[in-house]
N, C-alpha and C positions, 0 to 999 in steps of 0.2 A: 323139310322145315326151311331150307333156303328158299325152296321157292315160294314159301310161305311169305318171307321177307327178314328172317332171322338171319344171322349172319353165321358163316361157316364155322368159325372158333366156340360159337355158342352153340351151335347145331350139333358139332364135336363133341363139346361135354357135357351135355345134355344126354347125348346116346352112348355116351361112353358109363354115363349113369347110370341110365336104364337096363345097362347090359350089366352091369356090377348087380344090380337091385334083382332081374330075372336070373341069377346065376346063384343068390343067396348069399351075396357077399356083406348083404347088411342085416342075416336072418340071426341076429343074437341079440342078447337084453341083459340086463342089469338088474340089480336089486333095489336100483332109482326108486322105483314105482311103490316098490312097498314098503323103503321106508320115507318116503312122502308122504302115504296112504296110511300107516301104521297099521297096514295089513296083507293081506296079500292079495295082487292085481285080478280080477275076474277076466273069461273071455268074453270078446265082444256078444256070443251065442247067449252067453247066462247075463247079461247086461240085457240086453232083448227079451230075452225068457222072464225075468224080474220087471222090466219096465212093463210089458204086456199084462202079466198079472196085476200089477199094479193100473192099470186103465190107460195106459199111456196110447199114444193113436185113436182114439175111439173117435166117432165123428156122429 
């Protein structure tokens, strides 16, 4: 990334990030979502699975 043109302190915790994020340190959730939604969140699979049936994508 520095030689990218990014600067080292940025390049630092940037990957310092990415190593938090592959390690599962940011793999938990909340009850945000469903009471926003007033229901409970779908995964992205059944979100897909429903939009398809639904005709979504078709060309």
């Amino acid at each position: 990334m520095v030689q990218e043109g990014w600067g080292q302190d940025e390049a630092q915790h940037l990957t310092e990030m990415y190593v938090l994020l592959e390690r599962g340190a940011a793999a938990w959730t909340t009850g945000d979502a469903a009471t926003v939604l007033g229901r409970a969140p779908r995964t992205f699979e059944d979100f897909v699975l429903r939009a398809m049936a639904a005709g979504a994508w078709r060309c």
